[in-house]
MDAnalysis code that builds the backbone (N, CA, C; Angstrom):
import MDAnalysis as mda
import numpy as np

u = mda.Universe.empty(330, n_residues=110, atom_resindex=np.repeat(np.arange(110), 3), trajectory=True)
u.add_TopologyAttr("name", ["N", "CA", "C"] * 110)
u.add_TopologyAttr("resid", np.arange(1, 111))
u.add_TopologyAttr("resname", ["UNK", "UNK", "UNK", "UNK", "UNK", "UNK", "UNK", "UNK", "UNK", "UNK", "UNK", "UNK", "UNK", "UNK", "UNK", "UNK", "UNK", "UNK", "UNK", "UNK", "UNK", "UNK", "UNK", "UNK", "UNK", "UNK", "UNK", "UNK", "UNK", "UNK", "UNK", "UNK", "UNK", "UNK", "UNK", "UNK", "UNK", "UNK", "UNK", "UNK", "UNK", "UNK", "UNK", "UNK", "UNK", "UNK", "UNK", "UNK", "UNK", "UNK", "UNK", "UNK", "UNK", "UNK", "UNK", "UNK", "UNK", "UNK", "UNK", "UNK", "UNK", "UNK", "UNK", "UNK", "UNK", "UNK", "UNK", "UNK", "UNK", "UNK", "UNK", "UNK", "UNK", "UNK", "UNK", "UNK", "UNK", "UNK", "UNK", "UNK", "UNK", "UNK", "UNK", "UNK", "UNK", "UNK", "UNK", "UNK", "UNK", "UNK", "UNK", "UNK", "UNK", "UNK", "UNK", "UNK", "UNK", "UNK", "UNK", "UNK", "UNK", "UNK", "UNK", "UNK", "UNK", "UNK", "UNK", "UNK", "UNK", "UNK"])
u.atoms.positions = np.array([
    [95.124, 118.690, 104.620],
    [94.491, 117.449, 104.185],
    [93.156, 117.287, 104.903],
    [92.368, 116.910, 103.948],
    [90.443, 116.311, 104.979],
    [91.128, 115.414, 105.463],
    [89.986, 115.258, 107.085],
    [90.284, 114.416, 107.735],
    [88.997, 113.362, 107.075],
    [88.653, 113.481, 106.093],
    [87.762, 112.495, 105.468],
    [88.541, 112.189, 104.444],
    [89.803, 112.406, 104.002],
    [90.580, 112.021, 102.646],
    [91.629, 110.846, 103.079],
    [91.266, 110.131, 103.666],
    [91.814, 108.512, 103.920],
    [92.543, 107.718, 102.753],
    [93.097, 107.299, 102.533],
    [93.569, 105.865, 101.726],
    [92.841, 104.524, 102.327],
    [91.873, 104.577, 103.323],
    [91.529, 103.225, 103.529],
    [89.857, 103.307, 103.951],
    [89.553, 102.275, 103.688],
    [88.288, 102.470, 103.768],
    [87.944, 100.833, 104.290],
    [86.504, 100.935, 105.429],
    [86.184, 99.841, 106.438],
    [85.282, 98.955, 105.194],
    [85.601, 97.729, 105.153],
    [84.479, 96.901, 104.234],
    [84.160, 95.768, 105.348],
    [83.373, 94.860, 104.879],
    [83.368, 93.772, 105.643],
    [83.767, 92.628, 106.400],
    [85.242, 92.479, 105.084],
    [86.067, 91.619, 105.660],
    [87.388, 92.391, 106.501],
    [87.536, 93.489, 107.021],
    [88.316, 94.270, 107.426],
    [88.347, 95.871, 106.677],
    [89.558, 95.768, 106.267],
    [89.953, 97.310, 105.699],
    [90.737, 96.843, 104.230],
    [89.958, 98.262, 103.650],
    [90.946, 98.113, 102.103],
    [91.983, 99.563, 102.237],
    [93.564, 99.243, 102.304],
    [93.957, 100.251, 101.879],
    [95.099, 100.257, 100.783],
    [94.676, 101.675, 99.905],
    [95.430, 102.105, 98.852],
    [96.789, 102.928, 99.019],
    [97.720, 101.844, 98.364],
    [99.260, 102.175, 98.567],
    [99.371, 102.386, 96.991],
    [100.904, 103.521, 96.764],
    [101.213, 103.424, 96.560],
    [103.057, 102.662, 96.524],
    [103.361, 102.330, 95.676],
    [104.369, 101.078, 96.083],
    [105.838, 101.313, 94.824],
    [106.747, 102.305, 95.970],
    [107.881, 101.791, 94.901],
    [109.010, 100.968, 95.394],
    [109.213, 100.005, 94.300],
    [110.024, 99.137, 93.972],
    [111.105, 99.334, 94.316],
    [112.353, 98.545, 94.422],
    [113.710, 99.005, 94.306],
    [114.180, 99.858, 94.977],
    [113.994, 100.366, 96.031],
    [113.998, 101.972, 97.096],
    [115.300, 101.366, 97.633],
    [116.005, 102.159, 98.205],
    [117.083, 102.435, 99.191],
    [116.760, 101.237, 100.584],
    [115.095, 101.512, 100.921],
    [115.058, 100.986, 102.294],
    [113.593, 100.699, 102.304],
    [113.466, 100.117, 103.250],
    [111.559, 100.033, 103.348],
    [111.007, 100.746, 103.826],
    [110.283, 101.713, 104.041],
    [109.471, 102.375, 104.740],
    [108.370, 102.733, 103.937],
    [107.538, 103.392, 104.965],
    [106.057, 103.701, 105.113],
    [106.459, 105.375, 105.043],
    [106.175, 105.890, 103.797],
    [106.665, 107.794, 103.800],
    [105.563, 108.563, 104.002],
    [104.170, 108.033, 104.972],
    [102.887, 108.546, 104.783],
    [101.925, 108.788, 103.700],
    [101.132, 109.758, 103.917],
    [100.003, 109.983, 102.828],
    [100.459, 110.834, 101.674],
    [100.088, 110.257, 100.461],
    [100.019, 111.465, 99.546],
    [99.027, 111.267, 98.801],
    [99.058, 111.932, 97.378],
    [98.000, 112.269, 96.516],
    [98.040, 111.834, 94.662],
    [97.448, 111.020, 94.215],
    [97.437, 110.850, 92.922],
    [97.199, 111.721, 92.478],
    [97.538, 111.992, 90.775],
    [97.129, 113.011, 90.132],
    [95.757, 113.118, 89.866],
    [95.083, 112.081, 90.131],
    [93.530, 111.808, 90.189],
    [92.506, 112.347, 91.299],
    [93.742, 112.816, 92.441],
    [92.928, 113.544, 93.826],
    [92.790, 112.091, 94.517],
    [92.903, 111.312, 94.598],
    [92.617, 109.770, 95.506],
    [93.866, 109.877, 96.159],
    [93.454, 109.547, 97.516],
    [94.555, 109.848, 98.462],
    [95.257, 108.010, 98.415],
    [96.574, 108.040, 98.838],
    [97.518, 107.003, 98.951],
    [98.236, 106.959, 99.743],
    [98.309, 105.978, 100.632],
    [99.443, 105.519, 101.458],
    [101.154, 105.301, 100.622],
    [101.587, 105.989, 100.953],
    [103.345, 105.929, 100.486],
    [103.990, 105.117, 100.948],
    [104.613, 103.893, 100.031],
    [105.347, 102.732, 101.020],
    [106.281, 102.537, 99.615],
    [107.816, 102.172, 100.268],
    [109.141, 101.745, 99.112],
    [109.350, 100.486, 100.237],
    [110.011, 99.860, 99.012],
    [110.449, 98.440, 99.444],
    [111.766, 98.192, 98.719],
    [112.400, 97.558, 99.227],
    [114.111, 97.744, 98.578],
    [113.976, 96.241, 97.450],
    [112.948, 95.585, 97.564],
    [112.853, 94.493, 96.571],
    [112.327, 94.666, 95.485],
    [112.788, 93.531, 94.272],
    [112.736, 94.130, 92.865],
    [111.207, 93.846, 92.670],
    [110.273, 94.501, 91.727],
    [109.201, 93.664, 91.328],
    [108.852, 92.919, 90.329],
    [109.900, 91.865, 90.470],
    [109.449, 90.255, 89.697],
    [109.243, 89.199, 90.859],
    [108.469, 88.578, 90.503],
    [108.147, 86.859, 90.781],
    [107.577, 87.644, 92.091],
    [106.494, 88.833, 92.080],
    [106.235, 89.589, 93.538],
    [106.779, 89.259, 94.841],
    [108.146, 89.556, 94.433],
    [109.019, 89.809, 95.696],
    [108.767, 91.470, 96.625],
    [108.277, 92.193, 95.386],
    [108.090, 94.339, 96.007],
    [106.631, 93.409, 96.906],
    [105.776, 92.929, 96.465],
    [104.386, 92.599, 96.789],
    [104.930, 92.156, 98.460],
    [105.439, 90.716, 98.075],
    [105.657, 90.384, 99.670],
    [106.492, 91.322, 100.270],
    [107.172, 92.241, 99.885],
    [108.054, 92.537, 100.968],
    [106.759, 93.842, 101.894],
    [106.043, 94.315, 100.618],
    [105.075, 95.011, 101.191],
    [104.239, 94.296, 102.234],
    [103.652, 93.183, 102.003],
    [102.897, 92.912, 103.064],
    [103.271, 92.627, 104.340],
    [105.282, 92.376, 104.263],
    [105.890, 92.327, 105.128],
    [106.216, 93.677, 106.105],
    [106.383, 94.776, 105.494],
    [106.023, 96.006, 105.766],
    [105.486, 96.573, 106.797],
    [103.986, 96.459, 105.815],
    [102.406, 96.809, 106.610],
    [102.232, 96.296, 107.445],
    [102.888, 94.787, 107.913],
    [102.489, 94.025, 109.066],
    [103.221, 94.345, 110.206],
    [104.668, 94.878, 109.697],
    [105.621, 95.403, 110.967],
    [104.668, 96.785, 111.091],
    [104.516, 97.547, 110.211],
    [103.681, 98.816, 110.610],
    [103.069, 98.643, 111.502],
    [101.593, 97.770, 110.982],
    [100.376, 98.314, 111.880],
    [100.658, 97.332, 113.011],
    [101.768, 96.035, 113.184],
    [101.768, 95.378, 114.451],
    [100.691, 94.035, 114.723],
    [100.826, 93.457, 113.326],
    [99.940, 92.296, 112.649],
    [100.737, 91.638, 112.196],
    [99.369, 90.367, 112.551],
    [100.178, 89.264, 111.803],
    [100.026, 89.235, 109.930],
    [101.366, 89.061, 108.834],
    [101.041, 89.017, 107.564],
    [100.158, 88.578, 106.516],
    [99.830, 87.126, 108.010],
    [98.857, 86.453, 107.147],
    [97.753, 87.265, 107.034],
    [97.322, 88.209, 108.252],
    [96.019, 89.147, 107.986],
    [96.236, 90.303, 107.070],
    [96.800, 90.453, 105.807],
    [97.333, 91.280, 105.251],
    [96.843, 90.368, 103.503],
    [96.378, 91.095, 102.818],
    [96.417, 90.148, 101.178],
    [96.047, 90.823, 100.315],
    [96.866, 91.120, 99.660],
    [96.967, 91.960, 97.963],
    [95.525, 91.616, 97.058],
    [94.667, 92.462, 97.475],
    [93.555, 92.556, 96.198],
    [93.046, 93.033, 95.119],
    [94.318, 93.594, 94.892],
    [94.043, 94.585, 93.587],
    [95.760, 94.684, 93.247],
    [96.048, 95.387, 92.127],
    [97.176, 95.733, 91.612],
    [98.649, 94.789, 91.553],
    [98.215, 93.699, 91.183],
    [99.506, 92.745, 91.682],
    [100.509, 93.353, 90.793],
    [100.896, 93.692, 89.695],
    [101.504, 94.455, 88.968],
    [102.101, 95.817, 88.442],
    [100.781, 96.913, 89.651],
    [100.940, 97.996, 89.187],
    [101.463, 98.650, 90.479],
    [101.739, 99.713, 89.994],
    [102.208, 100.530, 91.498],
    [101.690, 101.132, 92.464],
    [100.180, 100.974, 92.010],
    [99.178, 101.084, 92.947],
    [98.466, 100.144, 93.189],
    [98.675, 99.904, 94.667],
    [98.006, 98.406, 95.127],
    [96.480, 98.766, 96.315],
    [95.963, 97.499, 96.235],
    [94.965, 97.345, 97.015],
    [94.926, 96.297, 98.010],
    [95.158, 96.311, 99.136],
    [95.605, 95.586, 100.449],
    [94.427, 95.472, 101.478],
    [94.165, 94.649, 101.771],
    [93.143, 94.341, 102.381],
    [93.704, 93.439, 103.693],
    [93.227, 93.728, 104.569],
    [93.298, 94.472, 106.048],
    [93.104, 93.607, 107.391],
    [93.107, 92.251, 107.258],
    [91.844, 91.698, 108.660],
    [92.600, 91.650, 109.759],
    [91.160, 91.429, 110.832],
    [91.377, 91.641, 112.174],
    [91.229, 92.878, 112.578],
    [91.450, 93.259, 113.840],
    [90.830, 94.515, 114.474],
    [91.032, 95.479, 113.771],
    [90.014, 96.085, 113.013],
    [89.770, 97.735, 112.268],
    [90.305, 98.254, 112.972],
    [89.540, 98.565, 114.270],
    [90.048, 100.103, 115.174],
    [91.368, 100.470, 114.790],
    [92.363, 98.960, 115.841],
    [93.795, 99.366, 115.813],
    [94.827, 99.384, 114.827],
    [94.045, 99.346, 113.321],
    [94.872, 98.850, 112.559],
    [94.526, 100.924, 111.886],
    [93.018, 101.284, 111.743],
    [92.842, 102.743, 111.917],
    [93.615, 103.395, 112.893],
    [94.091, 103.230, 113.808],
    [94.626, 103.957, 114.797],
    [96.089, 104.411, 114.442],
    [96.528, 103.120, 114.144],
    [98.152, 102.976, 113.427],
    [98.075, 103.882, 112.391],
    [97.041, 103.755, 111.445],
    [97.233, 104.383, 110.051],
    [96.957, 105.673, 110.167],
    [95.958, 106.599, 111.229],
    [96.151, 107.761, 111.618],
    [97.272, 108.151, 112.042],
    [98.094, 107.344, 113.103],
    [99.588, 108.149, 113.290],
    [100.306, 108.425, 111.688],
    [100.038, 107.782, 110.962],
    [101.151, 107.693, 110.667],
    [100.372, 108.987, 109.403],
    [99.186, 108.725, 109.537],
    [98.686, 110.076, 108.937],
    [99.121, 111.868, 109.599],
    [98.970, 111.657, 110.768],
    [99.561, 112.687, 111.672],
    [100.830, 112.988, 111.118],
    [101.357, 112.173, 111.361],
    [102.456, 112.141, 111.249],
    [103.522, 112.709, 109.827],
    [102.714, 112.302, 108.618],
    [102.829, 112.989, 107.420],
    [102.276, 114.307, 107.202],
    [101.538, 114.821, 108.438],
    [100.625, 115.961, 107.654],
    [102.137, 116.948, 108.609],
    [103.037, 116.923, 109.284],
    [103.433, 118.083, 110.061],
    [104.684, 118.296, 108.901],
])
């Protein structure tokens, strides 16, 4: 994997990153990086909640926040409320919220 092929990218108001998001899973977790058929890299995250009345949505932002070690409220769905590829946007400290998302990049590449 490039170490320039990220799922997240620094904007102004924090970080945007691209998950993919399935529904209904066994358990919640964060399964690292993978790859659309489009070549756009994605963060891998299942959530054991259904997706109506965005219950998969919150449980995701509930997720990402135990992930990176944030509070939820700095966490807010900006793209994809419906689809299975979402856009999550990020605030508060970049660095450590990059730092987290590299382990866990590491961490998928072994």
């Amino acid at each position: 994997m490039d170490a320039g092929d990220s799922p997240w990218a620094v904007c102004a108001d924090g970080l945007v990153v691209t998950v993919r998001l399935t529904p209904k899973a066994g358990r919640d977790s964060i399964d690292g990086i993978g790859h659309l058929s489009d070549g756009r890299s994605v963060l891998k995250a299942r959530v054991s909640a259904a997706p109506s009345d965005g219950e998969a949505n919150a449980a995701l932002t509930r997720l990402l926040a135990q992930t990176l070690r944030i509070a939820p409220r700095e966490i807010a769905l900006v793209g994809g409320a419906s689809s299975r590829i979402k856009r999550m946007l990020i605030k508060g400290d970049t660095r450590t919220v990059v730092a987290a998302l590299e382990q866990i990049r590491a961490a998928s590449a072994q």
